[in-house]
C-alpha positions in Angstrom: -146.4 -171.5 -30.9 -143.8 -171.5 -28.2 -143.7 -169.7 -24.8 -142.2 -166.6 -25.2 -139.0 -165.9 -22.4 -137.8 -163.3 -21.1 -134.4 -163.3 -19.0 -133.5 -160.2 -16.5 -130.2 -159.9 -14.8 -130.7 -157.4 -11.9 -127.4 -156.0 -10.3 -128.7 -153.3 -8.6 -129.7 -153.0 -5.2 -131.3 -149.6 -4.2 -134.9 -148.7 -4.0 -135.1 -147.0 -7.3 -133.2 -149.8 -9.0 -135.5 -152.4 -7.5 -138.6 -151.4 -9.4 -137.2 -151.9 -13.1 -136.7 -156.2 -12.8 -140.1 -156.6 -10.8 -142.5 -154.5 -13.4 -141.3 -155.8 -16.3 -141.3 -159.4 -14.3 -145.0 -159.0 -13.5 -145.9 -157.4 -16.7 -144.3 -160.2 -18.8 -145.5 -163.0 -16.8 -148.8 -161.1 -17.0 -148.4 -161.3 -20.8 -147.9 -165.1 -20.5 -144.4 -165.0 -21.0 -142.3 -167.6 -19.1 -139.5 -165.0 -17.0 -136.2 -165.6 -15.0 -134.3 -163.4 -13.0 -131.0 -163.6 -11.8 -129.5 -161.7 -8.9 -126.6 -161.2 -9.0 -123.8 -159.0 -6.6 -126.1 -155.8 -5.4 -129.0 -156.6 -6.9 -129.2 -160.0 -4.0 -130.5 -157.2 -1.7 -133.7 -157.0 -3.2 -134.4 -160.8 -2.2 -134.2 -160.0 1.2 -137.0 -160.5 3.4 -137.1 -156.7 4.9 -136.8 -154.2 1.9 -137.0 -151.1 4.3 -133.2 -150.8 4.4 -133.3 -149.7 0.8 -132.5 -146.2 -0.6 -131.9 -143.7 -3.3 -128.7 -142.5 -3.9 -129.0 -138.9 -5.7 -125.3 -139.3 -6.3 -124.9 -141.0 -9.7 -128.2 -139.7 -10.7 -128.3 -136.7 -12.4 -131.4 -137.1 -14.4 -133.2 -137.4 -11.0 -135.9 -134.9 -10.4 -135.9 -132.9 -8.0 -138.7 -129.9 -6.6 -135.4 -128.0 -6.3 -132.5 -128.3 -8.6 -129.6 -129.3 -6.1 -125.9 -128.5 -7.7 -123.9 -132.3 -7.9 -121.6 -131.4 -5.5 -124.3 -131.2 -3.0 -125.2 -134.7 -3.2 -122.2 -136.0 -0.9 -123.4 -134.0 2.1 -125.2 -136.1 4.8 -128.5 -136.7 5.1 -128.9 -136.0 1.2 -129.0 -140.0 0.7 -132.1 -139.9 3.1 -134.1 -136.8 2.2 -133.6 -138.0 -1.9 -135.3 -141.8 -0.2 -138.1 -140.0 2.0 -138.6 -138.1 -1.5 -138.9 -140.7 -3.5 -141.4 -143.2 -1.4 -143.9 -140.0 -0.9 -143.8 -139.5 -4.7 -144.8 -143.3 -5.2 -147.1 -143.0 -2.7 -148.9 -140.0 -3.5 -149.1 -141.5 -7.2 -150.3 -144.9 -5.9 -147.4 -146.6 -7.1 -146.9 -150.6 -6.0 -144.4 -151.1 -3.1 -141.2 -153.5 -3.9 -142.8 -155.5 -1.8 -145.8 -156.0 -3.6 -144.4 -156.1 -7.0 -142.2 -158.8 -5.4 -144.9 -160.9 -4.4 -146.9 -160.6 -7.9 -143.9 -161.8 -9.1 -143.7 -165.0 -7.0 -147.2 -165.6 -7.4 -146.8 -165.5 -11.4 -144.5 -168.0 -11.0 -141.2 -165.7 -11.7 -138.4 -167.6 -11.4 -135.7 -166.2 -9.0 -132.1 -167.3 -8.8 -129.8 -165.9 -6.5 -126.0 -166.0 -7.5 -124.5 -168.7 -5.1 -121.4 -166.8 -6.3 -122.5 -163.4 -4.7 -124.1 -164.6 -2.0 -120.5 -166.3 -1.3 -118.7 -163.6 -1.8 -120.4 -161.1 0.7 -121.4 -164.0 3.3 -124.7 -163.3 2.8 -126.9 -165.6 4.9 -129.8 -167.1 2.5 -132.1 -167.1 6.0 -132.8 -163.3 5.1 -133.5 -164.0 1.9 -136.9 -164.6 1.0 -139.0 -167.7 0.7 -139.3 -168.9 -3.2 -136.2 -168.1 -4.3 -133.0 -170.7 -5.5 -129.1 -170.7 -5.5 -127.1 -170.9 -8.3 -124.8 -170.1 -10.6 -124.6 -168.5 -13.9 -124.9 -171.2 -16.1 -128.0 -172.4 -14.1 -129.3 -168.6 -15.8 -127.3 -169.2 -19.1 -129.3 -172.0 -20.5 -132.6 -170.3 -19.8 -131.4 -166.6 -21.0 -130.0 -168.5 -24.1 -133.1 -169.4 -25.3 -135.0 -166.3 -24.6 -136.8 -163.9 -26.8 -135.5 -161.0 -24.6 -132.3 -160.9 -22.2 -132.2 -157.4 -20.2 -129.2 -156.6 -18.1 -130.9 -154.2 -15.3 
């Protein structure tokens, strides 16, 4: 029988966003599936070396439970942005939930492979020496001929 592949396309870059590519990452590769993911635009950020400057935006996220329903509008005052991010890692905490940076690192050591858009990081002049260790540069069709022969594509 052949491997089974999974391909992931992550293109979003805040701390709630992270989580979805690097569980079902781990859990695939877990499952012995071969997996590939590839950063692209926002989603770069969660290849960088120091996570912490990720947040939750509660704007653009109504389904986002709260202890205290919070009317829309009240999302674009400051500090929301913060308190929603403090919220959010003292949940995951409390519950005993696996850090980005762990689920990260499970991934590398499975063997996930991670491509970076050249592209992106282009684009936004990012510098590939904050990007972490394990990780290569290229473009989509680097992605394309792995994703096209993959049981399962997800666009994340």
């Amino acid at each position: 029988m052949d491997e089974k592949k999974l391909a992931i396309v992550a293109t979003k870059g805040t701390l709630d966003w992270g989580y979805p590519p690097f569980i079902l990452a781990s859990t695939a590769a877990a499952l012995g599936y071969s997996v590939e993911i590839f950063f692209t635009f926002y989603g770069l950020q969660l290849l960088k070396k120091d996570l912490s400057h990720l947040r939750v935006s509660p704007l653009g996220n109504p389904a986002m439970p709260m202890p205290v329903p919070i009317p829309t509008l009240m999302m674009v005052l400051p500090g929301m942005e913060g308190l929603a991010t403090s919220m959010m890692k003292s949940k995951m905490k409390a519950k005993g939930v696996a850090s980005l940076d762990e689920l990260r690192g499970l991934c590398l050591e499975a063997e996930v492979r991670m491509i970076a858009c050249q592209m992106t990081v282009d684009l936004f002049e990012f510098d590939t020496a904050d990007f972490i260790e394990g990780i290569e540069l290229g473009g989509a069709a680097a992605f394309f001929e792995f994703a096209g022969e993959s049981d399962v594509t997800l666009f994340i």
